[in-house]
N, C-alpha and C positions, 0 to 999 in steps of 0.2 A: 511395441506400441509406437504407432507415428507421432513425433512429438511435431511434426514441420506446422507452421504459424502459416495457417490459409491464407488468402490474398483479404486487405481490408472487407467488411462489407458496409452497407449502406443502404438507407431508403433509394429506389429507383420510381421515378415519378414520371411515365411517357418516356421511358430509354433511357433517361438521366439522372445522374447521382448527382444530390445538394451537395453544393459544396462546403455549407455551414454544417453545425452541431458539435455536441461534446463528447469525450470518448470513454468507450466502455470494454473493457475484455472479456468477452466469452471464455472458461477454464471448462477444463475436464474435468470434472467431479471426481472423478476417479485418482487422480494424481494433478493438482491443482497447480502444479510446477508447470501443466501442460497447456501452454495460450492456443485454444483453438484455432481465433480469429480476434482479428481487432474491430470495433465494431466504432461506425461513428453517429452516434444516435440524433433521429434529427428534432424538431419544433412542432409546437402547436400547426405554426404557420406551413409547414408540410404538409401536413395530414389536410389540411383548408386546401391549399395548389393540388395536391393528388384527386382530390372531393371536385375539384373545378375539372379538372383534365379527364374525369371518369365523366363526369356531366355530358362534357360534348361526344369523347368518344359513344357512351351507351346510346346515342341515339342511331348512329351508323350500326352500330353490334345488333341492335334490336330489329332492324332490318335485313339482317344473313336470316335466310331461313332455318327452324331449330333442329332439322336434321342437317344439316352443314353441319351447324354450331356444335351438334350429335358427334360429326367426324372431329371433330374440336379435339372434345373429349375423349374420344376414343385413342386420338394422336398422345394424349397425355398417358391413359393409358399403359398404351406401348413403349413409351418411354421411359416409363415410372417400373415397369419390366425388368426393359435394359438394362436399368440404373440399379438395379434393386440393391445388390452387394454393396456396392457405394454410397448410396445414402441410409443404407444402415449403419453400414461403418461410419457415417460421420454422425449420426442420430445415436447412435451409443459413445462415440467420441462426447460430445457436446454434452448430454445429459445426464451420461452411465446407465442407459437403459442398458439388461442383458442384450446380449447378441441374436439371441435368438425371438427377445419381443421385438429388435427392434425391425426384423425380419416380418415379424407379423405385422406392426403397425404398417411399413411401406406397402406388404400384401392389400392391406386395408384397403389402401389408396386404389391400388389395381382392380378391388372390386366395386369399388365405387362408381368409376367410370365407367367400368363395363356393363354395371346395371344403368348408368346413367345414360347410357349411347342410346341406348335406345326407346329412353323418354322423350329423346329428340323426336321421334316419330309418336307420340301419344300427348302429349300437349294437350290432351282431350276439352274440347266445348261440347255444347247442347244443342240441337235444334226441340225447340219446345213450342209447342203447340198454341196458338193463339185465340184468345176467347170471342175474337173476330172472327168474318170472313177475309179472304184475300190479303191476308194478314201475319207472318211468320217472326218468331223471337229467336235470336241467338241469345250463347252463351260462349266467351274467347277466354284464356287467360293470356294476360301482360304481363310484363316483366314491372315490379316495382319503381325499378332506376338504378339508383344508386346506391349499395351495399356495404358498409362500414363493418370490418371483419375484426374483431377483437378476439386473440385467441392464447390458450395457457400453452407451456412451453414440456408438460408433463405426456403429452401425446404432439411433436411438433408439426408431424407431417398429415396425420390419419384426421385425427378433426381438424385442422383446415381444410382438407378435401371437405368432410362434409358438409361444409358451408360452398367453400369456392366451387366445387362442381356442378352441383343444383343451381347456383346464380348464376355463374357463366351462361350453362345449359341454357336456361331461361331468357335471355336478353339483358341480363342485368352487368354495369359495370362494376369490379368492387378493387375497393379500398382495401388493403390486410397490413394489419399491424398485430404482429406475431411479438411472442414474448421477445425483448433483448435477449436472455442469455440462452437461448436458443436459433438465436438470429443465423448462423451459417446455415442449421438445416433449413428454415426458412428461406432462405435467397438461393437454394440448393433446388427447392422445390418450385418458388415462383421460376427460376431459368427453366425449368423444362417445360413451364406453362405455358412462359413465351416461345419455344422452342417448337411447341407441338402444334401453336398458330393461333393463341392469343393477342389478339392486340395490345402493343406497350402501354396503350393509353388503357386500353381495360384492365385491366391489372396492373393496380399500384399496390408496392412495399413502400410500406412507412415503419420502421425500424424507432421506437422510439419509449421513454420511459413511463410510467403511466399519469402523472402528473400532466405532461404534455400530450400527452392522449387525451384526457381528459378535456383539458383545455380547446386542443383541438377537435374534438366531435362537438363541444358547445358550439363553437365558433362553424362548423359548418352545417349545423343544424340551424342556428339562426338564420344564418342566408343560402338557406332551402338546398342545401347540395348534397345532402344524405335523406335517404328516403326512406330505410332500413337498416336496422344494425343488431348486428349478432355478436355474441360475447360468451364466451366461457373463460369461466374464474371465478374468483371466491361469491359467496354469496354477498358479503359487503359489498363490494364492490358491484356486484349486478342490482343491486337497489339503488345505488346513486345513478347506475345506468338507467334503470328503470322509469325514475324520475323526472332523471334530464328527455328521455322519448317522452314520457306524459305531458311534457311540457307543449313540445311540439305535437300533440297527440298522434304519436307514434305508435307503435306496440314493440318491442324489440323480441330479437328470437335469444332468450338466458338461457344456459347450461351453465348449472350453478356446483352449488359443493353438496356433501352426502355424507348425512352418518348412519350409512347402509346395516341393516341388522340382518340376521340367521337364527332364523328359530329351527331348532332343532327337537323333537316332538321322543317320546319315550319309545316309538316304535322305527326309529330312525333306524338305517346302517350307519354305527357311527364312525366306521373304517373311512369311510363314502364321503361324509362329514368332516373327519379330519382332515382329508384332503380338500377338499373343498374350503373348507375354513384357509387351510395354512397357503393358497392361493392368492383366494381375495384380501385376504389377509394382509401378508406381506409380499406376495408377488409384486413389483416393481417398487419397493421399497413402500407401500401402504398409500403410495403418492399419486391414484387415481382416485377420480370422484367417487368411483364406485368400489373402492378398497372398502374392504370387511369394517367395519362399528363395533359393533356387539354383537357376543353370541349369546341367543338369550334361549336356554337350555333349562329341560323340563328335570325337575329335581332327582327322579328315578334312574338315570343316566348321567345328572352333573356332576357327579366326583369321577363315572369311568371316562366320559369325554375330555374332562379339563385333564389328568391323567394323559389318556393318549395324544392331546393336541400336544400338550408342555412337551412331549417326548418326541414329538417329530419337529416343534419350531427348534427345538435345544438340538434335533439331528439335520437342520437344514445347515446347505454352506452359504454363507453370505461372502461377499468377494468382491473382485475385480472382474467387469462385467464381462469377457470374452469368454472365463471361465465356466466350469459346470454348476453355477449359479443358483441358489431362488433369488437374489437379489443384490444391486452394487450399492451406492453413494448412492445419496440424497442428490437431489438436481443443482442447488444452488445454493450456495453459502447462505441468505435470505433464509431460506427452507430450514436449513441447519439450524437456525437461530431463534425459529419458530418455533421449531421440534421439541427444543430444549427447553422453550418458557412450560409447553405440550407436559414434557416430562413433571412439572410442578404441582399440575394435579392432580399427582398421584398421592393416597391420605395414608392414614395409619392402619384406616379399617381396610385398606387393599391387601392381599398378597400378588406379590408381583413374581413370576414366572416366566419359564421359554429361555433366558440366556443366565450368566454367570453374572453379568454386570448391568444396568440401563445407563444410556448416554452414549458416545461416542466411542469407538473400537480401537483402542492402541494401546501401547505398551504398559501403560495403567490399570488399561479395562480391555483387557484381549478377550477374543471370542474364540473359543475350541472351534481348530477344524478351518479357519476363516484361510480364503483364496486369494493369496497376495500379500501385498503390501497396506498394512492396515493405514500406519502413518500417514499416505500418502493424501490420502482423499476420505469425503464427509462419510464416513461407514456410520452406522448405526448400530445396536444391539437390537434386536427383535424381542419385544415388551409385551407379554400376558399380562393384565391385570384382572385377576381374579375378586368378587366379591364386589363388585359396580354396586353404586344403589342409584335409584330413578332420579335425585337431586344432585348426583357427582355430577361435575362440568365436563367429565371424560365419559360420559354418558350423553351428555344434550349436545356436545361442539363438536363438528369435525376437528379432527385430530392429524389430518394430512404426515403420515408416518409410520415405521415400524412398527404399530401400538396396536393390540384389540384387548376389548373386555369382555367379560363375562358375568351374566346375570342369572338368574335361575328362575322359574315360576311352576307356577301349581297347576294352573287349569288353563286352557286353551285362548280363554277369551282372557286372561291375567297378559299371554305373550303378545296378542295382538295391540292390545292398548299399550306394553312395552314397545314396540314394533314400533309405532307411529307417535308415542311420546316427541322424544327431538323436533317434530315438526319439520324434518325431510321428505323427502321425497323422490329419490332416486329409482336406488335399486333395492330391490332385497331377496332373499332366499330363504326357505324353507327346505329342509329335511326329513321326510317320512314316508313310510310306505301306505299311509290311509291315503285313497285319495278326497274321499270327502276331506282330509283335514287341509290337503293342497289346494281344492274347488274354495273351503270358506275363510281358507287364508287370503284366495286371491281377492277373496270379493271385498272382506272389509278393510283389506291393508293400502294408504293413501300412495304409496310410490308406482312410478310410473311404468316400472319397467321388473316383473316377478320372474327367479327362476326358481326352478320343482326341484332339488337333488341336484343342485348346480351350483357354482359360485355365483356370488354377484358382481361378478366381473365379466367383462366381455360381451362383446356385439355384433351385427352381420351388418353388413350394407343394403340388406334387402328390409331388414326391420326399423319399427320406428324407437330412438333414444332420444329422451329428454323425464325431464323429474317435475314434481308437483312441490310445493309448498315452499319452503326455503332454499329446493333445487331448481325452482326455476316457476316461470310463469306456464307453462302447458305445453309451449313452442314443443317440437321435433324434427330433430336431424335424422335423416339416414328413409331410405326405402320413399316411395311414393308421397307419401305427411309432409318432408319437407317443402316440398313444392307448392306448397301453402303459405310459405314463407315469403318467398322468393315470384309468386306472381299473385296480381288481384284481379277479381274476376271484372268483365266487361259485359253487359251485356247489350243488344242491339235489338230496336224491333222494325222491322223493316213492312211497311203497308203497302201495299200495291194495287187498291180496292178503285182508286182514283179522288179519292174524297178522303175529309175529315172523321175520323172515327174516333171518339174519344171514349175511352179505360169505362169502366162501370159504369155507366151512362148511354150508350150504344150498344151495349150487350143484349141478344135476342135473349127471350125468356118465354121459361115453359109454364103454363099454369096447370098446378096439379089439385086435382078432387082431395084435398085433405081431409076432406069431412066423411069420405066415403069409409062404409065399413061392409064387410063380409055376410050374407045372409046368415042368419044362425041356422040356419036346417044345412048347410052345407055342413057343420059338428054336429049332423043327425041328432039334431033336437026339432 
């Protein structure tokens, strides 16, 4: 493993790094002995200069034509490509993602752009018909302005594309303030943004804690230099966001948290199931919005599924993430510490299942089978808890962690009010081979985003993601929807009649016989 200490990073605001702020170290989760990067985190007062410097640039950016702007992105692209081995390997450095997701999230990025190139050329407006004569209406979209990018550090590079590319594309300049302890693959990804022919001023890194985040989006929300902001992270936290844009009657775009469920139906393949469970589950440590919740599993199958899941979480290797992996460390000491209070709601009425221990993986509580060096970094044990009931707090709270539960129910419409209990609204999954039972799952269940015989993990760039209820306001990323975000429509009417024509008042009108009826011998009478 490379232990070498990266060069400093920092907020870049228009080319230039502050030369204020406090400092913070980016570790490897994996071996915490390992300084990725030194990080110097900056100020309220940052994020307000970067808000001002995006001002004046997006007004030049918004005038490149949006297939230029199209070559923009496609330059990133290509370079996000090139780079791919590299900024995985430091994307799995930094977080402990396995090697092999982190391969996929950088892919992510690459199809991002590629579907985005060529929205460059689709921008689409209206020409719409006029209830005049000599008379024609447009419809444009603009680019909002100014984009204030707030993003979790759990996926560092793949959802910031989903925001940064759509905005760029669009004419918009943006702000991004990526998690700290993700910050190298962050300043890894805006360099190639500039790289590919971004303007410095349209793309600012503001590297910074969230306190000061905070502080700073007030402050340049007051003095009108944010126009839009996007955030993924906890749900607390996207309600204070939330608030602070109503103030300014904003709308912001949230991607929130998820306590994603899997109902599994008595006609299910549960082979099919258990793999799919033991994915969303604990695929990257449980530590996506869209990691597995509860499996809420129909009684006639709950002893043979909880059975075969326990028997392949207890056969999965948990490790050191280069290895043949399902999963490494936790992302951030923070995480760890959460995980742990997480662990406390587990009650008496639970059986708890899938490992030898819960808690932490080392010499005390080893895990059979585990890749590496347990000591070294935040491992987990992967935690069944069997027997949920609908008022457990490991039932209604995201759990962000190695953890899923299991519920049981009787009848059809029992799982779907389980389903939608928590008051999420992410992702979720069903298992069965009826398909009426897949059609009337989709219909009544509140999340935003269903898969049939899938995990509830995973996305495409061509589709729309974003959650409903406690995951978020409606917004979507990814696929054509976001674009919604990122520009507001304009429209124009243009008269060329020579004269005054005014709206419903000038309207020619037809006068019709309403009183007129049909002879009756035409219905041969």
């Amino acid at each position: 493993m490379d232990t070498t200490t990266l060069a400093s990073v920092a907020s870049v605001i228009d080319g230039r790094t502050p030369t204020s702020g406090t400092g913070y170290l980016s570790r490897n989760p994996a071996d915490l002995a390992d300084v990725v990067t030194a990080v110097r985190l900056g100020t309220a007062q940052d994020l307000v200069e970067a808000a001002r410097v995006a001002r004046t640039a997006q007004a030049e950016w918004a005038q490149v034509p949006a297939p230029v702007r199209g070559r923009v992105i496609a330059n990133l692209g290509r370079l996000v490509e090139a780079n791919q081995e590299t900024l995985a390997r430091l994307v799995t450095r930094e977080i402990g993602k396995p090697y092999a997701e982190a391969l996929g999230e950088v892919q992510e990025i690459v199809d991002t752009c590629d579907f985005f190139l060529g929205e460059g050329r689709r921008l689409y407006g209206q020409t719409v018909p006029s209830e005049m004569p000599d008379k024609q209406l447009f419809t444009f979209r603009v680019p909002v302005g100014v984009a204030a990018i707030i993003t979790a550090g759990n996926f560092p590079v793949a959802v910031p594309s989903w925001y940064l590319v759509p905005a760029l594309l669009c004419g918009n300049a943006v702000v991004w303030k990526p998690a700290e302890y993700a910050a190298a693959s962050a300043a890894a990804f805006a360099e190639l943004a500039w790289r590919a022919g971004v303007p410095a001023g349209v793309l600012g890194l503001v590297i910074a804690d969230g306190p000061s985040t905070f502080d700073g989006l007030t402050l340049a929300l007051e003095q009108r230099l944010v126009d839009k902001v996007g955030f993924t992270g906890s749900s607390a936290v996207g309600e204070k966001i939330g608030e602070l844009c109503g103030r300014h009657l904003q709308s912001p775009c949230l991607e929130l948290g998820g306590k994603n469920p899997m109902v599994i139906t008595e006609d299910a393949d549960l082979d099919l199931a258990v793999e799919g469970a033991l994915f969303s589950g604990f695929g990257s440590a449980g530590q996506r919005c869209t990691s597995l919740g509860t499996v809420i599993v129909h009684e006639d199958v709950r002893a043979e599924f909880t059975r075969r899941f326990d028997a392949a979480v207890r056969a999965a290797v948990v490790g050191e993430p280069h290895g043949p992996i399902l999963y490494g460390p936790l992302l951030d000491q923070k995480f760890a510490d959460s995980y742990e209070s997480t662990l406390d709601w587990i009650q008496p009425h639970h059986t708890v299942l899938g490992s030898t221990a819960i808690g932490r993986i080392g010499a005390e509580a080893p895990r059979e089978g585990f890749h590496g060096e347990a000591g070294t970094g935040l491992y987990y044990h992967p935690v069944i808890v069997d027997g949920v009931r609908p008022d457990d707090r490991i039932f209604l709270e995201e759990t962000f962690g190695p953890i899923v539960g299991i519920i049981g129910y009787r009848d059809f419409e029992q799982a779907v009010e389980l389903a939608n209990a928590p008051g999420y609204g992410l992702s979720c999954s069903i298992y069965t081979t009826d398909p009426a039972k897949a059609f009337r799952f989709r219909q009544r269940i509140g999340a935003g985003m269903v898969s049939v015989n899938n995990s509830t993990s995973g996305a495409e760039a061509h589709l729309p993601f974003g959650g409903n209820g406690r995951s978020g306001n409606g917004s979507r990323q990814s696929g054509i929807w976001v674009l919604d975000q990122f520009t507001r429509w304009q429209s124009m009417n243009w008269d060329f009649s020579g004269k005054l024509q005014k709206a419903q008042m000038d309207v020619a009108t037809v006068e019709p016989e309403l009183g007129y009826r049909l002879p009756e011998h035409w219905a041969g009478r």
